[in-house]
C-alpha positions as CSV (number, residue, x, y, z in Angstrom):
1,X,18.5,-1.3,-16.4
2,X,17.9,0.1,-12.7
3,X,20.3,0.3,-10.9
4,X,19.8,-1.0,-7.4
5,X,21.4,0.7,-4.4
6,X,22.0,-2.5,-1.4
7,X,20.5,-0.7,1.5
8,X,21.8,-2.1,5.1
9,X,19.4,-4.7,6.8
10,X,16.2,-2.9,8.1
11,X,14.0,-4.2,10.7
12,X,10.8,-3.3,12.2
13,X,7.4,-4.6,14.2
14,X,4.9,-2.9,11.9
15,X,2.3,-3.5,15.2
16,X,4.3,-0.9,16.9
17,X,4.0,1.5,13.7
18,X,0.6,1.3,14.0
19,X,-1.1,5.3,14.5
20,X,-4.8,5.4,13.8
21,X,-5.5,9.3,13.1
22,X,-9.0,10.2,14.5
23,X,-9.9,10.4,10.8
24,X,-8.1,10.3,7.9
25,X,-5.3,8.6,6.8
26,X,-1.9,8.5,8.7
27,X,1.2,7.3,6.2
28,X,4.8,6.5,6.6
29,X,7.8,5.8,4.7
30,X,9.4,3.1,6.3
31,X,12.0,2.1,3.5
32,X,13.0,3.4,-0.4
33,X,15.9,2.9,-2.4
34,X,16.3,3.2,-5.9
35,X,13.4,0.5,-6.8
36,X,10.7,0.1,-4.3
37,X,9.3,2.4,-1.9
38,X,7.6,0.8,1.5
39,X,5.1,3.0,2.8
40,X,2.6,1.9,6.2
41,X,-0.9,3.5,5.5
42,X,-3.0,3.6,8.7
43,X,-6.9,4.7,7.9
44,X,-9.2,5.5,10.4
45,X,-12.7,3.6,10.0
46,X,-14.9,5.3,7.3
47,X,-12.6,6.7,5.4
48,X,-12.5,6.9,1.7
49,X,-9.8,7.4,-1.0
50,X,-11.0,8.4,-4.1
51,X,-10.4,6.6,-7.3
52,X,-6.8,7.4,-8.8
53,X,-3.6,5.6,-10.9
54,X,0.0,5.4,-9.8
55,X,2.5,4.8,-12.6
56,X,4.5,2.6,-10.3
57,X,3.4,-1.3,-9.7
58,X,2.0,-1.7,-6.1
59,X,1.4,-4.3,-3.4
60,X,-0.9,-4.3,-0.3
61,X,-0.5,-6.6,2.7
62,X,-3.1,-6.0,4.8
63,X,-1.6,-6.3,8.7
64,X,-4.8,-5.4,10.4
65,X,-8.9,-3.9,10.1
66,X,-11.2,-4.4,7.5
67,X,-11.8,-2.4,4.2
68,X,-12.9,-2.5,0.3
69,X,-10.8,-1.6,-2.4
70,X,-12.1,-1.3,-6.0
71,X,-9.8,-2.5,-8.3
72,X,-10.2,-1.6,-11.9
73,X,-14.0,-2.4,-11.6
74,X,-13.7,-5.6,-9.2
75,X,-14.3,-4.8,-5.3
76,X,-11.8,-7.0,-3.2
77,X,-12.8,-7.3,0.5
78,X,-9.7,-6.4,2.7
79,X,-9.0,-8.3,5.8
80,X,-6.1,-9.5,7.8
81,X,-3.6,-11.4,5.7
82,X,-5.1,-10.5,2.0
83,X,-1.9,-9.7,-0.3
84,X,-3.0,-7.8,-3.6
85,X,-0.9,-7.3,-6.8
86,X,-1.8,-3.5,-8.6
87,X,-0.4,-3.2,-12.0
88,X,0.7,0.2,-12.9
89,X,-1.9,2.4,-14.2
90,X,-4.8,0.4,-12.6
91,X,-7.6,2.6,-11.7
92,X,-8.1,1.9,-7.5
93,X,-9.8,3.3,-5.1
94,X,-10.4,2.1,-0.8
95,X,-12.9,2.6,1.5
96,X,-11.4,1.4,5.4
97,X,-15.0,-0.2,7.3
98,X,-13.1,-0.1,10.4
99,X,-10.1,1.0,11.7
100,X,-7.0,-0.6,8.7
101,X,-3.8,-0.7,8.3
102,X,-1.6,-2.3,5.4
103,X,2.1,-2.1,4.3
104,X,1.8,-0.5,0.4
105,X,5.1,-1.6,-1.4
106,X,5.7,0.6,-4.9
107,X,8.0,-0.9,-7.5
108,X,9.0,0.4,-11.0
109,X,6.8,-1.0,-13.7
110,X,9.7,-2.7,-16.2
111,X,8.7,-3.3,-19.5
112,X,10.4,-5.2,-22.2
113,X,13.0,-2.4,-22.8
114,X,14.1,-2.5,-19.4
């Protein structure tokens, strides 16, 4: 089993977090302990990331902007408010239309011998 260290209370107005990068993607760790790592991922309009896996289970809560993200084959339209669930080893890949930004939570992938 993980062992989960209690971090002290953390909080933050993402909207102030915000930095578009002129293009690009601009990232930041904004909290990890032993389980989960919370990362904000600013990406300037136009910008592609290229298809790719993560061995760790991963959330997006999209906070602001517009986008596409391919998710093992389906294209899910990104927009303000959309929360998506990424299994572990789910092929993904995002294109921002405009200006986005989204808070990109990793967790460990448990399995029945966790």
């Amino acid at each position: 089993m993980t062992k989960i260290i209690t971090n002290p209370s953390f909080i933050t107005q993402l909207r102030e977090q915000i930095q578009y990068p002129s293009a690009g993607v601009f990232s930041k760790v904004l909290l990890k302990d032993n389980a989960c790592q919370y990362t904000l991922f600013c990406l300037a309009a136009n910008t592609d990331i290229s298809e790719h896996t993560s061995i760790w289970n991963a959330t997006i809560n999209v906070i602001e902007g517009r986008g596409i993200l391919s998710l093992s084959g389906e294209d899910i339209q990104l927009e303000h408010g959309i929360f998506v669930f990424m299994p572990a080893n789910a092929p993904h890949a995002l294109k921002a239309e405009e200006n986005l930004t989204f808070l990109l939570t990793l967790s460990e992938k448990f399995t029945d011998k966790n």
